[in-house]
C-alpha positions in Angstrom: 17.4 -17.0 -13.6 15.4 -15.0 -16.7 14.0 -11.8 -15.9 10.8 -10.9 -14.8 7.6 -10.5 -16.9 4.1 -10.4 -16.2 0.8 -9.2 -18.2 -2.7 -8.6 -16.7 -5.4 -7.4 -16.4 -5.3 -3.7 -15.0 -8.3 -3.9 -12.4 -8.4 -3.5 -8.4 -6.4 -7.1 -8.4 -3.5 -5.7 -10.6 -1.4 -3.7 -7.9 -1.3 -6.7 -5.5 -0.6 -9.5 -8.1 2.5 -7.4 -9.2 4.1 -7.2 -5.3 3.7 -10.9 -5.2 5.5 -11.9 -8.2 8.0 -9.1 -8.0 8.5 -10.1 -4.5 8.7 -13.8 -5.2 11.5 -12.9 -8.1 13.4 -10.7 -5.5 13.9 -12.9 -2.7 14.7 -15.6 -5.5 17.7 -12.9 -6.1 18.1 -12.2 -2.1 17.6 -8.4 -2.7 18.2 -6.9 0.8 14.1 -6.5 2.1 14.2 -2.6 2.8 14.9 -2.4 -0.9 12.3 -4.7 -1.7 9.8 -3.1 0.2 10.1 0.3 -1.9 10.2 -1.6 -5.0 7.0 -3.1 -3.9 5.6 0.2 -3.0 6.8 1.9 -6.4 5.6 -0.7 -8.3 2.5 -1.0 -7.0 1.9 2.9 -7.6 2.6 2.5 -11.1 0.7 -0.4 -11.2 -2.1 1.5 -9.7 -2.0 4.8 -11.5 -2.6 2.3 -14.9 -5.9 0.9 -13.6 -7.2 4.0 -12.0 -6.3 6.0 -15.0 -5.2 4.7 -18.2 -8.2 3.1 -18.9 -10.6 5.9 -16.9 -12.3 7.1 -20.3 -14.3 5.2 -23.1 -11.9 6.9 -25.8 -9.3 4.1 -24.9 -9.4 1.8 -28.0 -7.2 -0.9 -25.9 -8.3 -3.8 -23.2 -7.8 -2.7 -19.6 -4.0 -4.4 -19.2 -0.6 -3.5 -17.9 3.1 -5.3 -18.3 5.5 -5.5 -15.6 9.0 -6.3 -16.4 12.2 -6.5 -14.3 15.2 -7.6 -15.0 18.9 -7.6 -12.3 21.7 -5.7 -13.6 25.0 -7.0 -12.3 27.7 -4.3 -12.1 31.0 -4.3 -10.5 30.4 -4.8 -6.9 26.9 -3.8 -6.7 23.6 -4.8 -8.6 20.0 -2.9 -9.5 17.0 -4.2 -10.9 15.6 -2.0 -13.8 11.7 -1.7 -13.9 9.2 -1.5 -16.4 5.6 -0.8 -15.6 3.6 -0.1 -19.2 -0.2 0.6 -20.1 -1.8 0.5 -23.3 -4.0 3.5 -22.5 -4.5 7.1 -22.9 -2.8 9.5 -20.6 -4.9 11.8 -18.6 -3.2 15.0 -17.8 -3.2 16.2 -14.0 -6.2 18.2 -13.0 -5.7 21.8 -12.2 -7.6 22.0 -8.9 -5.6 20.7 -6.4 -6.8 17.0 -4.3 -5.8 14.6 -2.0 -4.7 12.8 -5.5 -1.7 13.2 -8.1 1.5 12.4 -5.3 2.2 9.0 -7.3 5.4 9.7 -9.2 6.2 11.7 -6.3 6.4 9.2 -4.1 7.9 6.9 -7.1 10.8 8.8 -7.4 11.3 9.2 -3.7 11.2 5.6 -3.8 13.5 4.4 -6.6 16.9 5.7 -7.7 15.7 6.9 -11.2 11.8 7.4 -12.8 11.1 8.6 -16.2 7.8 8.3 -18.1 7.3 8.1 -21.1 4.0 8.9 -22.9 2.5 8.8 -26.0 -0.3 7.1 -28.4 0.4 3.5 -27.6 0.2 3.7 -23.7 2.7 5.3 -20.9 5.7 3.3 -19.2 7.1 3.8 -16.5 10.4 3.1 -16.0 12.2 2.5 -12.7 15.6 2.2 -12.1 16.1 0.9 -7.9 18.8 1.9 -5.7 21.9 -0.2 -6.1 22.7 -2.6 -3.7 25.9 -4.6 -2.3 26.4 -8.3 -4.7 25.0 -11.3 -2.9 27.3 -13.4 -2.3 25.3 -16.2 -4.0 25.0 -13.9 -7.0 26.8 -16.2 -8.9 24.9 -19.5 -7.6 21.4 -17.6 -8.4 21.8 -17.3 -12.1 
């Protein structure tokens, strides 16, 4: 099975459109559900923190969109899925005065195994790295 890619629209619809295909393409790899319910969670952050922000001010030259890509990394005895969660927008840097907002990435990194963003004039991606977890033993059947 190919990887996982998906580009839309980054509106109010965006963050659950990307848990239902990344949770259809998970079970499709019988990823353990605990896991897939922080993936879901982390990638519906990122997904989120693109259409609240990215997009927030009129300076943004590019449509309102966001990619999701994931793709299953088979290692010896275990598996992970890399992430990828990308914008096309302008970053907006965190606001001094402190709010009920800004614990995303927190709570992606708390989430996930590994987070890095990356930033700069062409958008911000996220990328996620999940936990590893135990080979299927279909793994072999599912590709």
């Amino acid at each position: 099975m190919a990887g996982l890619e998906l580009r839309a629209a980054a509106d109010v619809r965006a963050p659950g459109l990307a848990r239902t295909e990344l949770k259809t393409w998970l079970r499709a790899r019988a990823w353990p559900q605990d896991d897939i319910d922080d993936l879901l969670l982390a990638v519906s952050e990122a997904v989120s923190n693109a259409a609240d922000h990215a997009y927030a001010d009129a300076l943004s030259a590019a449509a309102p969109m966001f990619m999701l890509t994931a793709a299953e990394i088979i290692c010896p005895g275990t598996r992970h899925v890399e992430l990828r969660v990308q914008d096309f927008g302008r970053w907006r840097p965190e606001s001094p005065s402190p709010s009920f907002r800004g614990r995303g990435l927190a709570m992606i990194e708390a989430l996930v195994d590994t987070c890095v963003v990356d930033c700069n004039g062409e958008g911000t991606t996220v990328r996620m790295t999940s936990r590893p977890v135990p080979l299927h033993e279909d793994t072999a059947f599912i590709r």
